[in-house]
N, C-alpha and C positions, 0 to 999 in steps of 0.2 A: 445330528450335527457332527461334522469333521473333526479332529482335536485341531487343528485351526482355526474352524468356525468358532469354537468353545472358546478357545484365547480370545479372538477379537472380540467377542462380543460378552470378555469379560473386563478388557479393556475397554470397551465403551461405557459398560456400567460405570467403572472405575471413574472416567474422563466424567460423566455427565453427574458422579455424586460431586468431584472436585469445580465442578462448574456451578452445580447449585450452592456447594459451600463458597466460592468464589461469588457469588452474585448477593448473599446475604452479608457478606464482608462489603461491599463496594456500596451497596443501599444503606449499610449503616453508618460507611463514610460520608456520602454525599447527604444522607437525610438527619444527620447527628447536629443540632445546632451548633458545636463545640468543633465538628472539623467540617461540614456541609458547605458550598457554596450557596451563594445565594439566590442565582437562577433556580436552584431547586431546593432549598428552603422557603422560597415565598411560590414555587409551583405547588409544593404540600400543602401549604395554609391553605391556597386557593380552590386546590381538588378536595379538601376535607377529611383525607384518610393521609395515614402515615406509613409509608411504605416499610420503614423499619419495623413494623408490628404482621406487617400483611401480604409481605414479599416473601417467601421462604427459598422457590425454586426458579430456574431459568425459564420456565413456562407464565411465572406467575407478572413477570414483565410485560406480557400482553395486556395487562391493566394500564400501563400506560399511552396504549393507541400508538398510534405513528409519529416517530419524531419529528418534528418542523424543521428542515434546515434551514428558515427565513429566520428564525433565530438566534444564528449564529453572524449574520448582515449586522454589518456596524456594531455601535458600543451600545452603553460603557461594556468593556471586553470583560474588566474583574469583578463582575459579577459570574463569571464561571470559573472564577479564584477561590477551590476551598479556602476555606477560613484557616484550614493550619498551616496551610501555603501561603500564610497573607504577606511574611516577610522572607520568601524566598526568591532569587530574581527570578521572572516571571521571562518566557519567550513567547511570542506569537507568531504562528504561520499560518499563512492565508490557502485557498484554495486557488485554482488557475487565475480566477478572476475572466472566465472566456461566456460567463451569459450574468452578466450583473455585477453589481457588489461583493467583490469576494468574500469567502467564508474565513472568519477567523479561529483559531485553535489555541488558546494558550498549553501551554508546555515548560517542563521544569525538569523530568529524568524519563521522562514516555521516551521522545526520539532516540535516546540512548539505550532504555531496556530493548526496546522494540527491533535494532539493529543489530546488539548482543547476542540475542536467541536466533537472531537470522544468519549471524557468524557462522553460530554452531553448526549449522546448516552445510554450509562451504568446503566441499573439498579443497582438503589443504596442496593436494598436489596444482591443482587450478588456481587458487589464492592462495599461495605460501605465506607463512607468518611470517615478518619483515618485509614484504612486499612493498612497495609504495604505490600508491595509485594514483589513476589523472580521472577526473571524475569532469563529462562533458554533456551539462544537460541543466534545466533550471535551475537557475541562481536568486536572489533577491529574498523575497519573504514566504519563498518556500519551503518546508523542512529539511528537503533533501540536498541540501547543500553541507549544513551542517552533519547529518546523519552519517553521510558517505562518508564526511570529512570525521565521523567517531567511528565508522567503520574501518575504516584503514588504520585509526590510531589505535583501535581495541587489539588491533591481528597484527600490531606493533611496527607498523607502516607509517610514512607520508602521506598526507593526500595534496596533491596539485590541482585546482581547478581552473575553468575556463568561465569566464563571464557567461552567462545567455540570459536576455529578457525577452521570454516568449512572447508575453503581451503586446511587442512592439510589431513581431513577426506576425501574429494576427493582426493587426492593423495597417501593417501594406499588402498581406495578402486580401485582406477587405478592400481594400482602394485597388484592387488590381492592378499595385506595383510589384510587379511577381519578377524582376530584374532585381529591383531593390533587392526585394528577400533573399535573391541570389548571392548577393554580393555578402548582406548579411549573415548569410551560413559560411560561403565561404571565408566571410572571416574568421569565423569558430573554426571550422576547423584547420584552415592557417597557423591558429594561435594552437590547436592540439597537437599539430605534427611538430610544430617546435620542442614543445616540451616533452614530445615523445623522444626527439632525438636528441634530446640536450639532454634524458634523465634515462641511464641507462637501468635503472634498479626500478623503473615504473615497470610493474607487471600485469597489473591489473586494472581492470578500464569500468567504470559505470559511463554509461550514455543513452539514448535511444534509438529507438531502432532507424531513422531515418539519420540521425548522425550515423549511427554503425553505417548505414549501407555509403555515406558519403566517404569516412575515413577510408571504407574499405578501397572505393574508389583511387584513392590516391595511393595508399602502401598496404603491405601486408603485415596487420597486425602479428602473427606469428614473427615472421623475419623480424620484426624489429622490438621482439620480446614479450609481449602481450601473452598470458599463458590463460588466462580467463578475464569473460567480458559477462558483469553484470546489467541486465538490462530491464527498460523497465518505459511503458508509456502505451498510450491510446492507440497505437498501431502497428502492435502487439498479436498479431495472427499468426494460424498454424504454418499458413504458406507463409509468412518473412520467418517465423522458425526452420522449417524445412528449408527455405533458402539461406537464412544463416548458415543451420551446420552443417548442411550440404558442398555450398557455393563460397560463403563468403570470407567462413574464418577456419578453413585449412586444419582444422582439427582444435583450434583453442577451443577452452568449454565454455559454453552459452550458456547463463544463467538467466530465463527471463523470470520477471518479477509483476507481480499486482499488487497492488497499494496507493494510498491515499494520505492526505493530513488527516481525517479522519477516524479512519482505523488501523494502520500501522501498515506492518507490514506482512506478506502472505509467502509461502514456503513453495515451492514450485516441486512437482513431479520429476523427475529427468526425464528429457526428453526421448520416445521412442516409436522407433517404425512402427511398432505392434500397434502404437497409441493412434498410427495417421500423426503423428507428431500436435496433436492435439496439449493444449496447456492449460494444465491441471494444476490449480493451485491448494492449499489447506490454510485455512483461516491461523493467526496467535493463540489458539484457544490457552485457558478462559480468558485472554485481555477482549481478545476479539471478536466474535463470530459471524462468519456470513453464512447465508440459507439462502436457496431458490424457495420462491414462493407463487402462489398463482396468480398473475397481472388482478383479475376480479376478486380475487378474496385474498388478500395477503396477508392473514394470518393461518395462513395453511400452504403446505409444502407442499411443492410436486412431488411426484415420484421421482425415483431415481431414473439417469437420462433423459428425462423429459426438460425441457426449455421454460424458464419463466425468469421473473424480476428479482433482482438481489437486493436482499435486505441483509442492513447488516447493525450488531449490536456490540457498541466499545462500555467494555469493562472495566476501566485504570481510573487508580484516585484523582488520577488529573481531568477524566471526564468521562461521565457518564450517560451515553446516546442510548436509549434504548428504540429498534426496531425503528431505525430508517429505511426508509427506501431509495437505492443507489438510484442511476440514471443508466444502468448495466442490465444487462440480461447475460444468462449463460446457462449450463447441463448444470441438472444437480448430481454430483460425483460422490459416490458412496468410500467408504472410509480405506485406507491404503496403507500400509508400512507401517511406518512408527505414528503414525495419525486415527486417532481411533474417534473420529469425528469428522463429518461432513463437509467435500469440497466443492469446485467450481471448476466447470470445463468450458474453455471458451470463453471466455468475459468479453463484452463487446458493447458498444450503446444500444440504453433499450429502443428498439426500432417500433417503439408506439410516438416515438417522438419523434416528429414529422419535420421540426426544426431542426437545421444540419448547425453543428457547433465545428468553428474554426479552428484546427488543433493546430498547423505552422508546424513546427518542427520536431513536436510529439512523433 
């Protein structure tokens, strides 16, 4: 081994003993009668063993099989209210809502840590602290409204947002009112270019990538002070990155992003030729983790490069998923920089599912 290879892969020791001590921390929260929620206090009585005696490492969470997200469909919601949270105000965010019943999430300080550590992330030259930002993308009972809107106040900014209800845009796209939808983006982004030009201290922009490619349309975020554009949604590929920073935004920096109400938020590679501009994310670890896994045995990894289904496992007192299975596929992406733990190249819908889901202005 290189004295490189020796660093990394004493940094992964490192990373995977604070992961198992992190995972024996969180199983004693959620399995403790005195701080545990109740969804997984009465799943203990029911499976017969007590995880706080019999969980030790991150491995040992394959005893709980595959998480149900049907679970998380409808109420009562506080029953996934630890009990030491019981008199804290309580937030809920939902999932897209684009094949059912949205998925609920309560939340209390997740969306705020989760943003924090993503800050840290952020060239300051691209998101300057005192910034203010216009944040152009799901609004309602999504988390990311709020988030953005703690992200710009953490980094000592405004945030300005714009209304959007995707749900609605999926439903004239369905009725094949695709005029409607029209008019309805351009109103968003009508209402963004005002507030671009009425707030000269906005410099930094959350949206998605089909908003970016419309504002770009009409101005040049650079010109008109935009110095970095966070971004973040279902249609999220290499070629609209390469076309981003190539074509669309004149040298501001593109920050694209992967994440969920589920498991937070994920760190992104910087983008480069070397890579085919390929995007590469790394999991929160330990709140977080996602693994490629193989479609037929999904308690086993692929190899590195190789293509399979994403599983992913949230570790925060606020909630504990062990070993879902996304609705993504992607490369499993071997360990990089300051990340000494396993990522995802390419995230995209897993393409065993034959059903096309309506994403509107993702």
């Amino acid at each position: 081994m290189t004295p490189t290879s020796l660093d990394l892969e004493a940094r992964r020791q490192a990373a995977r003993s604070a992961l198992d001590a992190h995972v024996r921390e969180i199983v004693e929260w959620h399995f403790n009668p005195e701080t545990g929620c109740p969804f997984w206090l009465d799943w203990a009585r029911k499976a017969g063993w007590d995880p706080r005696q019999e969980v030790r490492t991150y491995h040992d969470l394959d005893r709980f099989g595959f998480f149900q997200d049907e679970c998380l469909r409808g109420g009562p919601v506080r029953r996934w209210v630890p009990k030491a949270y019981a008199n804290r105000p309580i937030f809920v965010f939902e999932t897209g809502g684009s094949t059912g019943v949205p998925k609920s999430r309560i939340n209390i300080e997740d969306f705020r840590l989760d943003y924090e550590a993503f800050s840290d992330t952020l060239p300051g030259d691209a998101f300057p602290k005192g910034a203010d930002w216009l944040a152009v993308g799901p609004t309602g009972p999504r988390r990311l409204r709020l988030a953005v809107e703690h992200l710009a106040q953490y980094r000592g900014g405004i945030c300005f947002l714009v209304d959007l209800d995707p749900r609605w845009v999926i439903k004239l796209i369905k009725r094949g009112q695709m005029e409607e939808m029209e008019r309805y983006r351009n109103h968003v982004i009508d209402q963004s270019l005002t507030l671009l030009r009425a707030h000269p201290n906005i410099q930094c922009l959350f949206t998605t990538p089909k908003l970016l490619e419309a504002l770009c349309e009409k101005v040049s975020l650079k010109k008109i002070g935009i110095r970095g554009v966070f971004c973040g949604g279902t249609e999220m590929t290499p070629q609209f990155c390469r076309f981003a920073v190539e074509e669309l935004l004149d040298g501001v920096y593109f920050a694209p992003t992967y994440g969920n109400t589920l498991m937070g938020l994920a760190v992104h590679k910087p983008l480069m030729k070397e890579d085919n501009y390929a995007i590469i994310y790394y999991p929160p670890a330990p709140r977080a983790l996602i693994e490629v896994v193989d479609p037929d045995e999904a308690d086993r990894l692929v190899e590195y490069g190789q293509t399979g289904r994403v599983r992913l496992t949230t570790l925060t007192k606020e909630l504990f998923m062990p070993r879902f299975l996304e609705r993504d596929e992607a490369e499993r992406e071997p360990p990089w920089g300051p990340y000494a733990w396993d990522g995802v190249r390419n995230v995209r819908p897993f393409s065993r599912f034959q059903s096309s889901v309506v994403e509107g202005v993702y």
